[in-house]
MOPAC internal coordinates of N, CA, C and O (Angstrom, degrees):
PM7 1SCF
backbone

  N    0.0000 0     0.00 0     0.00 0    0    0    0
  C    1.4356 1     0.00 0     0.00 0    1    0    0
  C    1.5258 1   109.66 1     0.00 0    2    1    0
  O    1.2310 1   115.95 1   -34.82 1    3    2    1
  N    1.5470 1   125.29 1   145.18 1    3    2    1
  C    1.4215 1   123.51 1  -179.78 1    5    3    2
  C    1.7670 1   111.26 1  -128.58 1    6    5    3
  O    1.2310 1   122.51 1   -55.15 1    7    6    5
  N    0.6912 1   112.79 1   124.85 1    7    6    5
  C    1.8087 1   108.94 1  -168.56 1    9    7    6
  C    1.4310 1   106.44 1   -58.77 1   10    9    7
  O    1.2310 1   119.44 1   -49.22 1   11   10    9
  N    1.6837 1   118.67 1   130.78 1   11   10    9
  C    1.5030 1   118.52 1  -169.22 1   13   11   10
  C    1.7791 1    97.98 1   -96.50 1   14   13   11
  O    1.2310 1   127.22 1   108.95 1   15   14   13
  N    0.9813 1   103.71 1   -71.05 1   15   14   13
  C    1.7777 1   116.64 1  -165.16 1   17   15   14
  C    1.8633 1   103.43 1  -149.68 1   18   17   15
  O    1.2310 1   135.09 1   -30.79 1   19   18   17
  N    1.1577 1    88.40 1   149.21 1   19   18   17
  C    1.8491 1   113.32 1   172.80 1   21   19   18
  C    1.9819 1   103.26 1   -86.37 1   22   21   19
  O    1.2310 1   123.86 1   -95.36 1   23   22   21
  N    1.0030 1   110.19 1    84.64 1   23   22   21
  C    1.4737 1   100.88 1   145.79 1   25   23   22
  C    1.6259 1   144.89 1   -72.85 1   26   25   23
  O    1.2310 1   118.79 1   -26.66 1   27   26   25
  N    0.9842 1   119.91 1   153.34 1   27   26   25
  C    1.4585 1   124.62 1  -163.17 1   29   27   26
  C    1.7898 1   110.49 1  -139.23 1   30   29   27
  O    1.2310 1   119.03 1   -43.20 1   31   30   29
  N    1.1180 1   119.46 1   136.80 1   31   30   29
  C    1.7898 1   106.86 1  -167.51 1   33   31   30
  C    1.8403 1    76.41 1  -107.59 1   34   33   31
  O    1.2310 1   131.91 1   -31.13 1   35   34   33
  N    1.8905 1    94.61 1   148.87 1   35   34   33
  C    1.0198 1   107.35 1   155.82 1   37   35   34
  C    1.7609 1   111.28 1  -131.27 1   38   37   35
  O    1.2310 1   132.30 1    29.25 1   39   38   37
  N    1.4854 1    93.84 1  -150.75 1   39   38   37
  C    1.5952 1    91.33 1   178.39 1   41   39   38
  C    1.3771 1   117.92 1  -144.89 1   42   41   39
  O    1.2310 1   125.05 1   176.16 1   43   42   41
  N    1.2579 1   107.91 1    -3.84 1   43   42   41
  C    1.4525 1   120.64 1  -175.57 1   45   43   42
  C    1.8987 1   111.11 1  -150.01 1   46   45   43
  O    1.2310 1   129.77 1   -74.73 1   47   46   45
  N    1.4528 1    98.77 1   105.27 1   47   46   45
  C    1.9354 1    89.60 1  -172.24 1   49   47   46
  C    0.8401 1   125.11 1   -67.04 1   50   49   47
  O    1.2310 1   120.06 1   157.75 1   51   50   49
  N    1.7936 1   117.48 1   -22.25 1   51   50   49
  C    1.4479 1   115.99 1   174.87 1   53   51   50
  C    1.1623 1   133.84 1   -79.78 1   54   53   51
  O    1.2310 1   119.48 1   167.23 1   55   54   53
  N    1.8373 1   118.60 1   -12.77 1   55   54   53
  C    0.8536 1   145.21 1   157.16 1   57   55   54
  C    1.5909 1   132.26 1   -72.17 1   58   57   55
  O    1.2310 1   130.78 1   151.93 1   59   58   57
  N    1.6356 1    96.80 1   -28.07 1   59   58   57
  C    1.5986 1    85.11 1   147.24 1   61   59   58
  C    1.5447 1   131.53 1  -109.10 1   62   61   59
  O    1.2310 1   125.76 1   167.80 1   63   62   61
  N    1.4040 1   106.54 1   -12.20 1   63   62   61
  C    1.5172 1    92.19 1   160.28 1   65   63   62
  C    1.6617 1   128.29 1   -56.68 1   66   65   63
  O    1.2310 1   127.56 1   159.14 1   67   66   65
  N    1.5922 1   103.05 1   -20.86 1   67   66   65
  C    1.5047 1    93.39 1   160.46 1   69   67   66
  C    1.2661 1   115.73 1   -79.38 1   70   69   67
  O    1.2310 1   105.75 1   119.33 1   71   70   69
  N    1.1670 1   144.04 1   -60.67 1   71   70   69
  C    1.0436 1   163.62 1   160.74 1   73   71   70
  C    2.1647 1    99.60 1    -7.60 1   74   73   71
  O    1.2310 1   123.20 1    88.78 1   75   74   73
  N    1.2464 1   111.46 1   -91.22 1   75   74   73
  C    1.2055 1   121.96 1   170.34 1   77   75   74
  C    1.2441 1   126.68 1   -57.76 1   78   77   75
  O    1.2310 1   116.59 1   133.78 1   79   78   77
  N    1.3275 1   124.09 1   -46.22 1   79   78   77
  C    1.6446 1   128.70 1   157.06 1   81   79   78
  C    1.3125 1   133.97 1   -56.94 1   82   81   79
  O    1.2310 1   130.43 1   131.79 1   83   82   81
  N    1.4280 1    97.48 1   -48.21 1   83   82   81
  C    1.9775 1   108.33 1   172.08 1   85   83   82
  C    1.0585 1   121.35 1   -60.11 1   86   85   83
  O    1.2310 1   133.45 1   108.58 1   87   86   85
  N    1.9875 1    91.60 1   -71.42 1   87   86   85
  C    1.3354 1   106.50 1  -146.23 1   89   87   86
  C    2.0304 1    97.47 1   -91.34 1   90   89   87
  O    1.2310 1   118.08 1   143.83 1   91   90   89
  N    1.2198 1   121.27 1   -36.17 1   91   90   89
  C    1.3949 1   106.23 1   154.09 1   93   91   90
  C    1.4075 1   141.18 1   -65.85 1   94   93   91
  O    1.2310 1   122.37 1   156.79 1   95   94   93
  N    1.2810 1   113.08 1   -23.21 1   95   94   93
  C    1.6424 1   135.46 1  -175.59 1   97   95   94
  C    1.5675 1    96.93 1    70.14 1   98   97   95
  O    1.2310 1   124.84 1  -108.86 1   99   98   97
  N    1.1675 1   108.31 1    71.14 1   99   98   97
  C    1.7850 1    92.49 1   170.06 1  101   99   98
  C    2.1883 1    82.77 1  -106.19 1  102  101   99
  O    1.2310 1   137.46 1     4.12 1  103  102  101
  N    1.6663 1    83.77 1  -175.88 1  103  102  101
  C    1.4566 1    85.35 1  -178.25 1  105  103  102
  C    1.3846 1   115.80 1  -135.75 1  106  105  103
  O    1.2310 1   126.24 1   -61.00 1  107  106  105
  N    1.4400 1   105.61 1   119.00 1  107  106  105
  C    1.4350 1   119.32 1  -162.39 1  109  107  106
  C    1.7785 1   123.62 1   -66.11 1  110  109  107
  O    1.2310 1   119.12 1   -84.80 1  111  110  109
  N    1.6349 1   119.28 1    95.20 1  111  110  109
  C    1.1757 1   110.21 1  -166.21 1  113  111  110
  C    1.3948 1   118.42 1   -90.70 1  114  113  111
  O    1.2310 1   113.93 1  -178.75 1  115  114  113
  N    1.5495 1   129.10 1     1.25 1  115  114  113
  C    1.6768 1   125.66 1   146.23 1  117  115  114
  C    1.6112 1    85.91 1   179.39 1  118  117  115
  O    1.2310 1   124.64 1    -9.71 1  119  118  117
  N    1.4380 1   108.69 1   170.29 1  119  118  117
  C    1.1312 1   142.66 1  -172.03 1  121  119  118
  C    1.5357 1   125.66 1  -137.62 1  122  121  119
  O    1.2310 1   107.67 1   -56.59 1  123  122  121
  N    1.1434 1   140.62 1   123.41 1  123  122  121
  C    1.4665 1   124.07 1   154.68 1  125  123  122
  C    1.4933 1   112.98 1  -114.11 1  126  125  123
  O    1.2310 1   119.21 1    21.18 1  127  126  125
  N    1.8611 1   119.12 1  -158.82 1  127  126  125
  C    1.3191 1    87.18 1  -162.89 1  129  127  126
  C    1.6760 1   119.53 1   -99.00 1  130  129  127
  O    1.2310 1   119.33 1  -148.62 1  131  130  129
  N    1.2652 1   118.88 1    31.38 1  131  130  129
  C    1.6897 1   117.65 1   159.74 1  133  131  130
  C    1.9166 1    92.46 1  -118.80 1  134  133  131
  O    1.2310 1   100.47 1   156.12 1  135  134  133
  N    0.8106 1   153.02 1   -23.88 1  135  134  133
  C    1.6202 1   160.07 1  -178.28 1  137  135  134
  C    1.5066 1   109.31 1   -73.47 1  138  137  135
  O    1.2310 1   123.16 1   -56.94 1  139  138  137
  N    1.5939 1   111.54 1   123.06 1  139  138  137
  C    1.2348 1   114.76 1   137.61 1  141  139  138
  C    1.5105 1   122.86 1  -106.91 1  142  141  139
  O    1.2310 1   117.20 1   -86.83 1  143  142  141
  N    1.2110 1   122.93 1    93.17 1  143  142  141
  C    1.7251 1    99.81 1   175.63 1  145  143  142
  C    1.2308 1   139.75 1   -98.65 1  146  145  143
  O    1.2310 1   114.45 1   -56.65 1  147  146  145
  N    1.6092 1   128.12 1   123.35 1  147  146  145
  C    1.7086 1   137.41 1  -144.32 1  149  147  146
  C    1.3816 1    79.99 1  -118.43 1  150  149  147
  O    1.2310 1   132.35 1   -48.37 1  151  150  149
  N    1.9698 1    93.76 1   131.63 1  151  150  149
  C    1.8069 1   105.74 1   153.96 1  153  151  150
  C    1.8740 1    90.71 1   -55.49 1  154  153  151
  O    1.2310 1   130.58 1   -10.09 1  155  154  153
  N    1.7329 1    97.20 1   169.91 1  155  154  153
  C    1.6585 1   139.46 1   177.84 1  157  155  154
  C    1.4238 1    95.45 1  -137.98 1  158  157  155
  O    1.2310 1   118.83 1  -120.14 1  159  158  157
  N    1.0009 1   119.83 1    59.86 1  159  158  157
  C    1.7743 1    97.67 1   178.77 1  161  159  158
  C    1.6591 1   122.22 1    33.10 1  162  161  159
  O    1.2310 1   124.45 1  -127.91 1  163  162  161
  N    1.3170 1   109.07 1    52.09 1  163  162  161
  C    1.4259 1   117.81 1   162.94 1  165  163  162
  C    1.5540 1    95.21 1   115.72 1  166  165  163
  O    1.2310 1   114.86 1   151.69 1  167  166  165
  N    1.0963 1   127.36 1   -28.31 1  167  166  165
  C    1.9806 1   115.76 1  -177.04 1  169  167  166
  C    1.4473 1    86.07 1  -123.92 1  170  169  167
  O    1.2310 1   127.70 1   -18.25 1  171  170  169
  N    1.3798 1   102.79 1   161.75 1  171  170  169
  C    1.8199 1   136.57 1  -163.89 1  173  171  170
  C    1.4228 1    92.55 1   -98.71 1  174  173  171
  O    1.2310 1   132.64 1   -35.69 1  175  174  173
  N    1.8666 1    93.18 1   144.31 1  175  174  173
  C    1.0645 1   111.93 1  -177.99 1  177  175  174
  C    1.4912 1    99.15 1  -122.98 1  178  177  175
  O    1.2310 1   118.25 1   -77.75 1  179  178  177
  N    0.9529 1   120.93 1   102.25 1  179  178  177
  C    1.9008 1   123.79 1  -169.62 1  181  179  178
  C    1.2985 1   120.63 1   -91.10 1  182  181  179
  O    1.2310 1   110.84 1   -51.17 1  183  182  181
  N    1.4344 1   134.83 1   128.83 1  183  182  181
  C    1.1959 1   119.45 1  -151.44 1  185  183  182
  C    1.7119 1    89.74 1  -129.05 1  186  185  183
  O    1.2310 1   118.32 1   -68.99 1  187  186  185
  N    1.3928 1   120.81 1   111.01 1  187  186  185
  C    1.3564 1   128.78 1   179.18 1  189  187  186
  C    1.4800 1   102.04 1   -93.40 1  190  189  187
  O    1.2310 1   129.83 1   -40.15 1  191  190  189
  N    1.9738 1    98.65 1   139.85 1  191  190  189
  C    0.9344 1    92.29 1   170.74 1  193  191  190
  C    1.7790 1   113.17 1  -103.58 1  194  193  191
  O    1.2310 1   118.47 1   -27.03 1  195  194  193
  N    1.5182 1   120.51 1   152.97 1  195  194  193
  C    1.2049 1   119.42 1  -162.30 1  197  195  194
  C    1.9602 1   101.44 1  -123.95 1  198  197  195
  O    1.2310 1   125.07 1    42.94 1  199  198  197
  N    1.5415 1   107.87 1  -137.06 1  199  198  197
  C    1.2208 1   115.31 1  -167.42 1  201  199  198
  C    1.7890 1    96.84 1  -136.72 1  202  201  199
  O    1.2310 1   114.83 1   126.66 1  203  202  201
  N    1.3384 1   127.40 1   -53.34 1  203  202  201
  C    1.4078 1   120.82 1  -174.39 1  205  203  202
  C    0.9871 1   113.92 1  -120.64 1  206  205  203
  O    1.2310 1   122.12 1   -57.53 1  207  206  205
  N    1.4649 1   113.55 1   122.47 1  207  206  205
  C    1.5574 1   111.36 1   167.39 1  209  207  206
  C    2.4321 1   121.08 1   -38.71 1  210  209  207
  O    1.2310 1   131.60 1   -25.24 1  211  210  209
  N    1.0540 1    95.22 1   154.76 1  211  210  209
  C    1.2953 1   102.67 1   165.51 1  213  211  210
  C    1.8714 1   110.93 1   -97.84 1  214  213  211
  O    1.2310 1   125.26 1    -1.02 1  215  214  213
  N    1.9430 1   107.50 1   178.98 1  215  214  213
  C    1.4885 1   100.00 1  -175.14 1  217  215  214
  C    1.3454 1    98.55 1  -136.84 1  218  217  215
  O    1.2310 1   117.39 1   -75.62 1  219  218  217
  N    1.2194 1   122.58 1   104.38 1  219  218  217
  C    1.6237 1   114.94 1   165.91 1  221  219  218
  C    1.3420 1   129.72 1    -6.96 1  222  221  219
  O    1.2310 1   109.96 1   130.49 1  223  222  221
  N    1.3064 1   136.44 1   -49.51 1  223  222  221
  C    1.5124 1   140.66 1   117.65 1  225  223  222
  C    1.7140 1    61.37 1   116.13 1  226  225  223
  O    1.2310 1   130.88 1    37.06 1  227  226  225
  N    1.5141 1    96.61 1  -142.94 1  227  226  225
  C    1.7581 1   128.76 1   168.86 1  229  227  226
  C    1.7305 1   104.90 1   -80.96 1  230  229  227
  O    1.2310 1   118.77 1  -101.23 1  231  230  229
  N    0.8254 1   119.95 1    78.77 1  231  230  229
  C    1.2220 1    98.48 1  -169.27 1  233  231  230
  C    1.7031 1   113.75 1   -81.52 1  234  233  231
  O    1.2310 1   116.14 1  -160.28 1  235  234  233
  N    1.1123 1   124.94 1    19.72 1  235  234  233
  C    1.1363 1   107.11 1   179.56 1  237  235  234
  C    1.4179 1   101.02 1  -131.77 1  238  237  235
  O    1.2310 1   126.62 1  -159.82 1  239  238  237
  N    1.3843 1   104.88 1    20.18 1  239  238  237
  C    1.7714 1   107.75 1   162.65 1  241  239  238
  C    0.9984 1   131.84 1  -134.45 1  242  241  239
  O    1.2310 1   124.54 1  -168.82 1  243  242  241
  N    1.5739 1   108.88 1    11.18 1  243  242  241
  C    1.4532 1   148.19 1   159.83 1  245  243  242
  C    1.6584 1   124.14 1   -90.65 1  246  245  243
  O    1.2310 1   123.87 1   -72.98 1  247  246  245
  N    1.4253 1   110.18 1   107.02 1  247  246  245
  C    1.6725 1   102.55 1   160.66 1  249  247  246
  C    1.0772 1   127.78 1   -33.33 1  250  249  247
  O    1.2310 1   118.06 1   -75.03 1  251  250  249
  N    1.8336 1   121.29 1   104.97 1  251  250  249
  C    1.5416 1   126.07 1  -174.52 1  253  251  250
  C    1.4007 1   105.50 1  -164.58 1  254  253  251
  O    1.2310 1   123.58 1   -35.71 1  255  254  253
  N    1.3918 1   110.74 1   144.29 1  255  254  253
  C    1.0630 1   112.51 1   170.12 1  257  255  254
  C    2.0647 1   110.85 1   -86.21 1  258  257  255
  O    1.2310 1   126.88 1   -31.24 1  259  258  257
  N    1.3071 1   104.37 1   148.76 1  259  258  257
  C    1.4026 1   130.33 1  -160.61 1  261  259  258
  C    1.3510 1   102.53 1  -128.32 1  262  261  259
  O    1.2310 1   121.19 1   -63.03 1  263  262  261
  N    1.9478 1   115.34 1   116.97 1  263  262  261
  C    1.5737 1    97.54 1   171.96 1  265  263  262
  C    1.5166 1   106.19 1   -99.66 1  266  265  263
  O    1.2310 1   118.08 1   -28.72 1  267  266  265
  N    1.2379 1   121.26 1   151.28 1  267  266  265
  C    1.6000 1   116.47 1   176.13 1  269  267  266
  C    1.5512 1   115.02 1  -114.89 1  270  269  267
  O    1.2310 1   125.32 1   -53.50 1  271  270  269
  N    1.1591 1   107.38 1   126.50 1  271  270  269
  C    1.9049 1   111.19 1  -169.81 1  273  271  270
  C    1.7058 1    94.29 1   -89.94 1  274  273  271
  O    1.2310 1   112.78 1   -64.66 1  275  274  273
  N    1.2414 1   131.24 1   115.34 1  275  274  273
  C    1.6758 1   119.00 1   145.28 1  277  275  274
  C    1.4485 1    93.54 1   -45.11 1  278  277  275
  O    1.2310 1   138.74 1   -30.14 1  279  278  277
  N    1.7994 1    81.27 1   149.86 1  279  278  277
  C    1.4170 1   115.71 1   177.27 1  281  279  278
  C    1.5269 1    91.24 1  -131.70 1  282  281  279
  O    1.2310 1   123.32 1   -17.07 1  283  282  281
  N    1.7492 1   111.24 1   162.93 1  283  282  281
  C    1.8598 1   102.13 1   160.31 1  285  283  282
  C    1.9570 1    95.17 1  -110.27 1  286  285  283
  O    1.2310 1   121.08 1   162.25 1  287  286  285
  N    0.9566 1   115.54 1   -17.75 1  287  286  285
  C    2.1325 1   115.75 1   159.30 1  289  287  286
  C    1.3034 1   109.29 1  -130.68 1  290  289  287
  O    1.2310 1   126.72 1   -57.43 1  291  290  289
  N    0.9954 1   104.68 1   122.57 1  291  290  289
  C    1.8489 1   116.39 1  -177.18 1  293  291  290
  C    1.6574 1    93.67 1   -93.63 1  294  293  291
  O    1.2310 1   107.32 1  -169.74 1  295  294  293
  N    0.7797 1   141.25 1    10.26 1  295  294  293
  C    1.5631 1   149.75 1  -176.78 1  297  295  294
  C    2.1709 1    90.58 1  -102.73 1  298  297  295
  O    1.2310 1   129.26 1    99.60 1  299  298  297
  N    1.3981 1    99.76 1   -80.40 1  299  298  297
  C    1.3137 1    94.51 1   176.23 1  301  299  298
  C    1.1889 1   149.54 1   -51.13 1  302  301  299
  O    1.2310 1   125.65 1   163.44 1  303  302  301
  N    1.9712 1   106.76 1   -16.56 1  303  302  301
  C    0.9450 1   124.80 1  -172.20 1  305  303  302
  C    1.6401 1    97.24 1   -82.36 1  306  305  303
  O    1.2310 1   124.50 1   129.00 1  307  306  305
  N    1.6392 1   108.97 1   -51.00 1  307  306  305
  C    1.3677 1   118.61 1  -175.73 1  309  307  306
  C    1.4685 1    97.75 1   -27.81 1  310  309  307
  O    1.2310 1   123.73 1    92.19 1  311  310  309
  N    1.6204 1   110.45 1   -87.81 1  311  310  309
  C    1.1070 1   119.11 1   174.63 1  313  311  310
  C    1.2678 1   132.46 1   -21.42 1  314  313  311
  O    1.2310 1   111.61 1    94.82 1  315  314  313
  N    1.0919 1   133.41 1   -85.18 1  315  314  313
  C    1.6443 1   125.03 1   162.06 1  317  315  314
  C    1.5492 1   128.70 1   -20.71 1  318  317  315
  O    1.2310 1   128.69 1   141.57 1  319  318  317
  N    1.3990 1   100.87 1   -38.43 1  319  318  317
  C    1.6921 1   102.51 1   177.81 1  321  319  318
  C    1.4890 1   100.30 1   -86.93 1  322  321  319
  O    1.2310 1   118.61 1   138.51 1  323  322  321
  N    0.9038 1   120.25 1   -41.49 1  323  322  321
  C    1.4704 1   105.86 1   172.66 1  325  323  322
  C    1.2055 1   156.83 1   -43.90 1  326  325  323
  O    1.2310 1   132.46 1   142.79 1  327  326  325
  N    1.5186 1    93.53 1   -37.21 1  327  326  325
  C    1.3441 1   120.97 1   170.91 1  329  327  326
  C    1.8314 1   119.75 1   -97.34 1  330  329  327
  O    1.2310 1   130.19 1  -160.69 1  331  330  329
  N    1.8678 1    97.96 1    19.31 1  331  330  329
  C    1.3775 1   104.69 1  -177.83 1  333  331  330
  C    1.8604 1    78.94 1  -139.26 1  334  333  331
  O    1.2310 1   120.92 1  -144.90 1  335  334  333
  N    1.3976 1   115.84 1    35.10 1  335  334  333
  C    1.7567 1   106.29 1   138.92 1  337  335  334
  C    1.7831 1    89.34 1   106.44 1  338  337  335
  O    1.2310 1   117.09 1   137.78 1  339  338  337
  N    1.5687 1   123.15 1   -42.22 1  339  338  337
  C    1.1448 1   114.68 1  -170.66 1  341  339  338
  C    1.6121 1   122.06 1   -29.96 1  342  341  339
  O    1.2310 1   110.13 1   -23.52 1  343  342  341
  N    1.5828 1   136.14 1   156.48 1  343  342  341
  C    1.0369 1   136.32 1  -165.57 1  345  343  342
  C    1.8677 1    98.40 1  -122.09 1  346  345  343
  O    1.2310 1   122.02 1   -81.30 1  347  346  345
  N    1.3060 1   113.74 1    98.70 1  347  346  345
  C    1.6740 1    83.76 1   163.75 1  349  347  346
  C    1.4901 1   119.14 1  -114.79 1  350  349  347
  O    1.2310 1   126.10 1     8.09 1  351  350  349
  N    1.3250 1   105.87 1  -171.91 1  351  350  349
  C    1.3239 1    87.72 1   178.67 1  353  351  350
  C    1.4758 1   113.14 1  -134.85 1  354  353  351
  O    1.2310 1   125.87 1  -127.45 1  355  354  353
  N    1.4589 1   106.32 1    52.55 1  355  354  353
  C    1.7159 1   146.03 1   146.92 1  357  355  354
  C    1.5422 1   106.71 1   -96.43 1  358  357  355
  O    1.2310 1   125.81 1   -51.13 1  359  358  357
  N    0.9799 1   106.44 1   128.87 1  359  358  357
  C    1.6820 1   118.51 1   142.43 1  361  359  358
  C    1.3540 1   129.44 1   -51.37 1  362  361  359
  O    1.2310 1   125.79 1   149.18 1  363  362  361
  N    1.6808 1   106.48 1   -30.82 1  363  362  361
  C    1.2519 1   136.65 1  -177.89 1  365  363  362
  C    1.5038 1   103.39 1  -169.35 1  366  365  363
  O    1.2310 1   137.50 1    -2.37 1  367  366  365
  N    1.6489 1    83.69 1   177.63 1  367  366  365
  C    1.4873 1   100.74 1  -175.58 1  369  367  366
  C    1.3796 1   105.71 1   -71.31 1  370  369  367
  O    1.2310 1   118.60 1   -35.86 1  371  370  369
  N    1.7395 1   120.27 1   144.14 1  371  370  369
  C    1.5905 1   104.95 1   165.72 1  373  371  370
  C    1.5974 1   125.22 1   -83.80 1  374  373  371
  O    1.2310 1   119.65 1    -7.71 1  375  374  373
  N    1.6532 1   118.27 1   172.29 1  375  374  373
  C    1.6232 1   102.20 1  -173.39 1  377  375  374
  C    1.5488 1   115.79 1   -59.73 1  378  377  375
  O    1.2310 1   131.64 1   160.41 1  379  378  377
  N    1.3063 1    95.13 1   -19.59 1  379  378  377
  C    1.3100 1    95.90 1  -174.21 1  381  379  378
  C    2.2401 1   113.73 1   -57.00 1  382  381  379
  O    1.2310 1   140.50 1   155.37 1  383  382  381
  N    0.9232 1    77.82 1   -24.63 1  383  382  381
  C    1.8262 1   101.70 1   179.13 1  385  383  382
  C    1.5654 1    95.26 1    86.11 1  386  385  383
  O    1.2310 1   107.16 1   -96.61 1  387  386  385
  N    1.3323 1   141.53 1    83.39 1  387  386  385
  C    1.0701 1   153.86 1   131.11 1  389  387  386
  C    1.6846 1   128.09 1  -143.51 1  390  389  387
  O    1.2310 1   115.99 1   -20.95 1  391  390  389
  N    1.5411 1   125.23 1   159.05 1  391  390  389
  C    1.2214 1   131.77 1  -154.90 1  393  391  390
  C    1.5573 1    84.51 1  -134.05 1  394  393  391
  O    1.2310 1   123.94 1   -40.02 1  395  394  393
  N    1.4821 1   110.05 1   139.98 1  395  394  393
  C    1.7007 1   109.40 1   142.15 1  397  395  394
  C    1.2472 1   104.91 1  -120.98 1  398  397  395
  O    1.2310 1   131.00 1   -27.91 1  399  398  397
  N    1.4093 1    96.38 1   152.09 1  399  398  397
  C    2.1191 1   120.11 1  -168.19 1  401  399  398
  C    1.2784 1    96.07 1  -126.10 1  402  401  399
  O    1.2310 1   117.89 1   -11.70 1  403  402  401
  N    1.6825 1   121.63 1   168.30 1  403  402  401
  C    1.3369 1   124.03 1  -170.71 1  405  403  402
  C    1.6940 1    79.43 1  -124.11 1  406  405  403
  O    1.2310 1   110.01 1    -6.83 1  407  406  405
  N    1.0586 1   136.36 1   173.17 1  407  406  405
  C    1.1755 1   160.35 1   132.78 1  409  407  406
  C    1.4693 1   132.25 1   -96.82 1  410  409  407
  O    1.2310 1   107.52 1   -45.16 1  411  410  409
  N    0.7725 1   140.88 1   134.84 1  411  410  409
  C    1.8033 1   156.99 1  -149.74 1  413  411  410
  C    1.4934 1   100.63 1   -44.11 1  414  413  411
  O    1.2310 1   122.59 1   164.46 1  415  414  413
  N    1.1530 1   112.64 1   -15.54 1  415  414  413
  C    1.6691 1   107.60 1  -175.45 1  417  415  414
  C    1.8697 1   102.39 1  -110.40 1  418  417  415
  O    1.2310 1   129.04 1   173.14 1  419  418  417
  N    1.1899 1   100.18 1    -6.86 1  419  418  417
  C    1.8320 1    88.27 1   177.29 1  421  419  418
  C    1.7755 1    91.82 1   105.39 1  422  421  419
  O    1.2310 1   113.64 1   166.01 1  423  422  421
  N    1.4134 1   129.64 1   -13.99 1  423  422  421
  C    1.2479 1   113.28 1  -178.28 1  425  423  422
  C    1.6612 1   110.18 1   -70.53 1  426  425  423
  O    1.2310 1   122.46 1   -35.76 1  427  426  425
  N    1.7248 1   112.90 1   144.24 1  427  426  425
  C    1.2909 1   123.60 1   164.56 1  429  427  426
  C    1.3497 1   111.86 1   -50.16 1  430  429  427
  O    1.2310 1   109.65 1   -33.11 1  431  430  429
  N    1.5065 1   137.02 1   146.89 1  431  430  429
  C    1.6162 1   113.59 1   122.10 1  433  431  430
  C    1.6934 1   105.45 1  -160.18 1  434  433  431
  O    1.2310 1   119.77 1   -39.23 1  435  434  433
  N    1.1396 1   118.05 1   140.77 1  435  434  433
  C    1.5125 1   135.94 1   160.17 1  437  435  434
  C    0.8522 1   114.43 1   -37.55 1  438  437  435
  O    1.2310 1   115.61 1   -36.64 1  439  438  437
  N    1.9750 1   125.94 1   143.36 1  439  438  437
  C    1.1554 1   150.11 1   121.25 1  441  439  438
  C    1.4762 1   120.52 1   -69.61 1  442  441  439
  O    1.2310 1   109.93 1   -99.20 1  443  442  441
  N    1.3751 1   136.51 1    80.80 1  443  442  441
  C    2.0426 1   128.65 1   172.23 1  445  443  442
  C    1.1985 1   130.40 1   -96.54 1  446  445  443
  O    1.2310 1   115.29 1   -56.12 1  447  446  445
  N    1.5465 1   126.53 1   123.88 1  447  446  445
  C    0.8879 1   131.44 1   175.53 1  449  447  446
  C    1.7653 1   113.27 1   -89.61 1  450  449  447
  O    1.2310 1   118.17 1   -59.38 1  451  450  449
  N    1.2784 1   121.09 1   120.62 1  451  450  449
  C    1.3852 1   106.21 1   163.84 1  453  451  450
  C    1.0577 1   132.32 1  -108.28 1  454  453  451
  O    1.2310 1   113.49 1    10.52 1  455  454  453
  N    1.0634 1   129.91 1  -169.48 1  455  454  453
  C    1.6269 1   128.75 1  -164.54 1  457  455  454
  C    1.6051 1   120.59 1  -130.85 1  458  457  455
  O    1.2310 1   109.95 1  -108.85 1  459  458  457
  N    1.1920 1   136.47 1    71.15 1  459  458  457
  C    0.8234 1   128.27 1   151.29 1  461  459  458
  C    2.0640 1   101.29 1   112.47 1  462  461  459
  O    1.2310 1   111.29 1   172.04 1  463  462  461
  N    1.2517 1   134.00 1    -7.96 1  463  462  461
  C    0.8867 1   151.49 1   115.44 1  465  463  462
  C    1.6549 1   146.65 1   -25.56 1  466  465  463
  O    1.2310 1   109.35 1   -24.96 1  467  466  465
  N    0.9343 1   137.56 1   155.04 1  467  466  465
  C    1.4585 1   133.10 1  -171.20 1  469  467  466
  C    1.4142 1   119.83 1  -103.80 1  470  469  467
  O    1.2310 1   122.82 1   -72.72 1  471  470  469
  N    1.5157 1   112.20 1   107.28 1  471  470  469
  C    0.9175 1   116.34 1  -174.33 1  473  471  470
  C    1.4272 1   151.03 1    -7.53 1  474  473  471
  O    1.2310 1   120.10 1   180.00 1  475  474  473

């Protein structure tokens, strides 16, 4: 088996092409009409459209998949997305140097900074 693409269900396309296109800057390489699909730095990020949003719940004590964006400052990144609407559910960044954010549909996903390691 070889890993194809990360899908993600949403519920509204126009709402996440802002959402994922804008306000993250990913970059949208075609669409039809239930599909959004965003480069990942070389693999697809596919954005289905569905019927019910999901709920952040606990998410980190709950079985779920989690996407994580490198950052090179998870401090700056916080900041910037924040103040363009993002939701996390930090106050701040942790020491660990990562953030999780919800996105408009209730999906998890990370901001990580690493250290000295390969991307």
């Amino acid at each position: 088996m070889k890993f194809s693409h990360v899908m993600v269900f949403i519920t509204d396309k126009e709402k996440a092409r802002t959402f994922y296109g804008e306000v993250l800057g990913l970059v949208l390489l075609s669409e039809d009409d239930k599909r959004l699909v965003y480069d990942m730095g070389g693999h697809e990020l596919v954005l289905f459209e569905t019927l019910r949003p999901t709920s952040p719940g606990a998410y980190s004590e709950e079985a779920r998949t989690v996407l994580v964006f490198h950052v090179d400052d998870v401090d700056k990144a916080f900041h910037e997305l924040s103040a363009r609407g993002v939701k996390f559910l930090h106050s701040r960044p942790t020491p660990q140097k990562y953030a999780a954010f919800v996105d408009p549909f209730g999906n998890v996903h990370e901001i990580l900074q690493t250290f000295g390691g390969s991307d």
